[in-house]
C-alpha positions in Angstrom: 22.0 18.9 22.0 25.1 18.5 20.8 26.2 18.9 16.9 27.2 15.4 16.8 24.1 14.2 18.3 21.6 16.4 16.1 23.3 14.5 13.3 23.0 11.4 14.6 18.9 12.2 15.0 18.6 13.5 11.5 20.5 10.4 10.5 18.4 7.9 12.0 15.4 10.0 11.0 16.5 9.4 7.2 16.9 6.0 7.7 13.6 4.9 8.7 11.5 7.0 6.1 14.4 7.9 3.4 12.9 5.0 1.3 8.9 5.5 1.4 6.8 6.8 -0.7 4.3 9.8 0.9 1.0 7.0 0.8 -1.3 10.1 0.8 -0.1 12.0 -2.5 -0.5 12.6 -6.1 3.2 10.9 -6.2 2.0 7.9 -4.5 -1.1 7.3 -7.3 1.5 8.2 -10.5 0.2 11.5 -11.4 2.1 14.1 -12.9 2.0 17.9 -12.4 0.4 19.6 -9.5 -3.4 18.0 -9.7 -6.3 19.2 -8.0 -9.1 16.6 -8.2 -9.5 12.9 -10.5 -13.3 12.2 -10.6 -12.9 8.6 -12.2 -16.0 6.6 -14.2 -15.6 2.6 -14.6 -18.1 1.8 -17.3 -18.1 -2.1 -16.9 -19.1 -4.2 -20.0 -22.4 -6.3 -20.2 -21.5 -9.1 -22.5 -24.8 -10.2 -23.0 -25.9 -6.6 -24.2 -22.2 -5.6 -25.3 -23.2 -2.0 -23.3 -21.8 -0.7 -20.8 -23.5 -1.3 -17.2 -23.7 2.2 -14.1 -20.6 3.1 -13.7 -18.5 2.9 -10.9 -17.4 6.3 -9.7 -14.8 7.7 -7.4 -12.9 11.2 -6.9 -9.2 11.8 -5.4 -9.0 15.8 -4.0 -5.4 17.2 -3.2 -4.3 20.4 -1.8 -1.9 22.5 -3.3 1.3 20.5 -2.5 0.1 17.1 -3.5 -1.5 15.7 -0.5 -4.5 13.9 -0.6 -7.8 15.7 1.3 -10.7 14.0 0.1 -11.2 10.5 -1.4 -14.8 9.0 -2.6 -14.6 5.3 -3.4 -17.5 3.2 -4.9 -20.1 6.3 -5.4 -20.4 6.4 -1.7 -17.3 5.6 0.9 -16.0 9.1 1.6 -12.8 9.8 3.7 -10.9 12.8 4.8 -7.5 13.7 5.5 -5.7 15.5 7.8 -1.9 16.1 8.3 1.2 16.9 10.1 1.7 20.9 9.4 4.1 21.0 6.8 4.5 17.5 5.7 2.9 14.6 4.3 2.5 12.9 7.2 -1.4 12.2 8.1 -2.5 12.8 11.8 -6.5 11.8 11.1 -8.0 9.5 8.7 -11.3 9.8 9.4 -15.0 8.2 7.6 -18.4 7.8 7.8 -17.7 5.0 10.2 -14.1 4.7 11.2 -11.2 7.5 12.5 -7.9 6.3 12.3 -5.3 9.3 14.5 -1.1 8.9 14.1 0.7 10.0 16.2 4.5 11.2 15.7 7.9 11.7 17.5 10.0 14.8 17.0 11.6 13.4 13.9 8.5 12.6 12.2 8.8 8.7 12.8 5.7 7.4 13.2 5.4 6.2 16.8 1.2 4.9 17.2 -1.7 4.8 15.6 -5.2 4.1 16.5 -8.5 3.2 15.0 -11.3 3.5 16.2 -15.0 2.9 14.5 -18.0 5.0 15.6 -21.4 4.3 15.9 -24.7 6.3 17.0 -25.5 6.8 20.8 -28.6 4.6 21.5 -30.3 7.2 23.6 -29.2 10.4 21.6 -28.7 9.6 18.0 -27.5 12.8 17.5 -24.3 11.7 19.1 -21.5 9.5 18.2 -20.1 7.0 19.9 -16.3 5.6 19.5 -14.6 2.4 20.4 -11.1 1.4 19.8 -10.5 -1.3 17.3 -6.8 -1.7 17.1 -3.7 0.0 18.1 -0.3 0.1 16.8 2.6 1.2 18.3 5.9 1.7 16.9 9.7 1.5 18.3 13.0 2.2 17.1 16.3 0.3 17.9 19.0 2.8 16.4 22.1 0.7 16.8 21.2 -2.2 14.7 19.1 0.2 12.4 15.4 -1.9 13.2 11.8 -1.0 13.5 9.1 -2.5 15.8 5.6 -2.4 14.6 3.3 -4.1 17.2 -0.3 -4.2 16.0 -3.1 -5.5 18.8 -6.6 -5.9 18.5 -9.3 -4.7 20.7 -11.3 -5.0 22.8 -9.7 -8.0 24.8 -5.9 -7.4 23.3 -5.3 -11.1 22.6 -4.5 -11.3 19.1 -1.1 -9.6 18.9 1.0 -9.3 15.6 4.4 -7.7 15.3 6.0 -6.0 11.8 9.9 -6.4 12.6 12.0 -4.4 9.6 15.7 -3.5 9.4 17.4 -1.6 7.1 20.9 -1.2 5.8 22.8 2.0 6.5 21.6 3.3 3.3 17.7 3.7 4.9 16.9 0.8 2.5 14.9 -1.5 4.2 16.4 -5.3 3.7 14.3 -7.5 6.2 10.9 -7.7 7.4 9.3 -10.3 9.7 6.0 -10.9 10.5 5.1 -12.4 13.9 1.9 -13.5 15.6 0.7 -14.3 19.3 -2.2 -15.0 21.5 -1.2 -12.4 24.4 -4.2 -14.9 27.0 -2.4 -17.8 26.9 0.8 -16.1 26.9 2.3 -18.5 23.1 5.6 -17.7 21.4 5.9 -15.4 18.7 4.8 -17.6 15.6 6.5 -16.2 12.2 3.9 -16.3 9.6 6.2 -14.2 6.7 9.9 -12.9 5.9 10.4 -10.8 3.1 14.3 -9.9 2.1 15.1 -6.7 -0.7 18.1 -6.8 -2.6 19.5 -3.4 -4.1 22.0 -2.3 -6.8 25.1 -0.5 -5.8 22.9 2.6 -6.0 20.4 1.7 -3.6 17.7 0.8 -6.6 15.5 -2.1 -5.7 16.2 -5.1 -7.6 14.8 -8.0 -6.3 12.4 -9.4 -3.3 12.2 -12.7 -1.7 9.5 -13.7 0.4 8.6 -16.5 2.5 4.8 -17.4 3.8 5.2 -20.4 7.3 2.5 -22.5 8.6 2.7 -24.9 11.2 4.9 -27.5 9.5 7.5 -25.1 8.6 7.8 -23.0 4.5 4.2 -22.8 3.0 5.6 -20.9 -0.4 8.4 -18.9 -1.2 7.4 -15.7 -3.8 10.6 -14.1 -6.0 9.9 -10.5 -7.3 11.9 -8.7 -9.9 12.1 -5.3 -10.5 13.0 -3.3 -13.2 15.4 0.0 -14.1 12.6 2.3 -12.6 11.9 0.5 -9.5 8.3 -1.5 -11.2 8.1 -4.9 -10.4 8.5 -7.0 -13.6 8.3 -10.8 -13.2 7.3 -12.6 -9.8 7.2 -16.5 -9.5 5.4 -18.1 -6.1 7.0 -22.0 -5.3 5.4 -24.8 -3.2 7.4 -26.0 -0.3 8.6 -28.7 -2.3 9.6 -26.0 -4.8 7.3 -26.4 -7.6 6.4 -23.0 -9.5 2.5 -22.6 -9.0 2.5 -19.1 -10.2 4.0 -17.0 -12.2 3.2 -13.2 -13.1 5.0 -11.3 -16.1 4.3 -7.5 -16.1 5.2 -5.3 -19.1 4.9 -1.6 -18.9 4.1 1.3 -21.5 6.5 4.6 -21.7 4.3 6.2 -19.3 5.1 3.6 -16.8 1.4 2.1 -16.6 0.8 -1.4 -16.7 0.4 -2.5 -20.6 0.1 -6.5 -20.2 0.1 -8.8 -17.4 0.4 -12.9 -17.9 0.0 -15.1 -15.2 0.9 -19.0 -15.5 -1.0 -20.9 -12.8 -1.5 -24.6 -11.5 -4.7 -25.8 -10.8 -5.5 -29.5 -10.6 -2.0 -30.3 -12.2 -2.4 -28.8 -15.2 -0.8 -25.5 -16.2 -3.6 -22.3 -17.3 -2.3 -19.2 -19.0 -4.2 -15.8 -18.6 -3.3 -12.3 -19.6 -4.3 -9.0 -19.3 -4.0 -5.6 -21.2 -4.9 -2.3 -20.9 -4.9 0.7 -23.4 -4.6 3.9 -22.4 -4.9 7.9 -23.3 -2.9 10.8 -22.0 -3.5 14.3 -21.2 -0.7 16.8 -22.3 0.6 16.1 -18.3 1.3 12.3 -19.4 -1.6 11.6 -16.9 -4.0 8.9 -18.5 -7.4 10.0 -19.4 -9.0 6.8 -20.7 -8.0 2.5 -19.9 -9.4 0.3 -21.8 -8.9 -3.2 -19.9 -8.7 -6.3 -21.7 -9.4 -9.7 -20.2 -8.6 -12.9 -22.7 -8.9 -10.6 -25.5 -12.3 -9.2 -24.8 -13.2 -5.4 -23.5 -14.1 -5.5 -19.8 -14.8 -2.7 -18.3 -13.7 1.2 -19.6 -12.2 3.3 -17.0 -12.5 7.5 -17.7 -10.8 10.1 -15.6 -11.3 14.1 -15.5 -8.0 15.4 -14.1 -8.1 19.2 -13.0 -5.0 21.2 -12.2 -3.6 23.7 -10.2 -2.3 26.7 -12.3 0.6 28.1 -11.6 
């Protein structure tokens, strides 16, 4: 390959995953320094008794370079991780009941996934038998900078939706379309949402609009706002006739953790006000070790975390 034409790869490479966050790493879930496991407690408050009820317990496990391994949700959903060598791309997401394998192209693009659930062998429980669920499979159109996701579901294939994004030269994303059809009776694409990202000068996110459609045309439109370190701070969701419904307003602590949320809602034409609030406690890391969440000014549930660490 020529020199010209290795750039040109690397190039388009960066553009389609210069933006993302690794999903499966301690960057992903805000934690600082190079952790090893989180087993988390949620102690949830019995207002009747004012004591806490069981708690709620899950565990995140990550190797030495920050990708997740092991995660156990709810005190018993376990799932396991496996990856590209080298990278934080995940080949096998596999559980008790489910295997989800990715597949990738030579510049670490995504190109399909596919999950499958298993089930025991009626005649041999010992066995395990699989059945595909859903596929995706994902294309590229380098000269205008797009990227196809087309998600079906099986077993029959009919129900078709497809993910269309574009991004600027940048690798910011900028557009995203969401499209459905019944692949049977052979219908047009239906557009169901369109979401459009607006960026500063230096490529920092600023600002999202985003558009939900149903049969007559706009359902709602939804305008995000994000602040200096890329957290969304205000969002505001209108009718079609442009009437604001809801509206969120998210303030954040040093640490970057959510410290208060307010939502302003409509519901039978009069306007409700909720909020939210949590209270926190760090480890030396700046990871949180405690939350304390608030609801309408009363405890509801206390979250604890035991964060271990790699040492160095």
């Amino acid at each position: 390959m020529k020199t010209t034409k290795l750039y040109a790869s690397l190039l388009l490479a960066v553009l389609f995953t210069g933006h993302s966050m690794a999903q499966y790493t301690t960057e992903y879930y805000g934690l600082k320094g190079k952790v090893k496991e989180v087993s988390t407690n949620v102690y949830v408050t019995n207002h009747t008794t004012n004591r806490p009820v069981i708690p709620i317990g899950s565990q995140l496990h990550f190797d030495s370079i920050g990708r997740l391994t092991y995660q156990l949700e709810n005190n018993f959903h376990h799932t396991f991780y496996r990856y590209k060598s080298n990278t934080t791309l995940p080949t096998t997401i596999s559980t008790s009941n489910k295997v989800i394998s990715i597949e990738y192209n030579h510049l670490n693009q995504k190109i399909a996934e596919t999950e499958s659930i298993k089930y025991p062998d009626p005649v041999n429980f010992h066995d395990v038998m699989i059945s595909e669920v859903k596929k995706v499979n994902v294309t590229y159109d380098t000269s205008i900078n797009t990227e196809y996701q087309t998600v079906t579901v099986l077993p029959e294939g009919r129900k078709t939706k497809v993910i269309m994004s574009i991004y600027d030269q940048d690798g910011c994303k900028i557009k995203e379309c969401s499209y459905t059809y019944d692949t049977i009776f052979n219908e047009e694409k239906t557009i169901t949402a369109s979401t459009s990202y607006i960026y500063d000068v230096e490529s920092n996110l600023m600002q999202y609009i985003q558009y939900t459609y149903n049969e007559e045309g706009v359902d709602t439109r939804t305008i995000g706002n994000y602040n200096k370190h890329g957290k969304l701070k205000n969002e505001t969701s209108y009718t079609a006739d442009d009437f604001p419904f809801r509206t969120t307003k998210i303030e954040y602590d040093k640490h970057g953790n959510i410290k208060k949320k307010t939502i302003t809602f409509a519901e039978y034409d009069e306007m409700f006000q909720t909020s939210y609030s949590y209270k926190y406690k760090y480890d030396k890391q700046g990871n949180w070790t405690a939350m304390t969440f608030i609801y309408d000014g009363q405890v509801y549930s206390t979250t604890k975390r035991i964060i271990s660490y790699y040492t160095e």
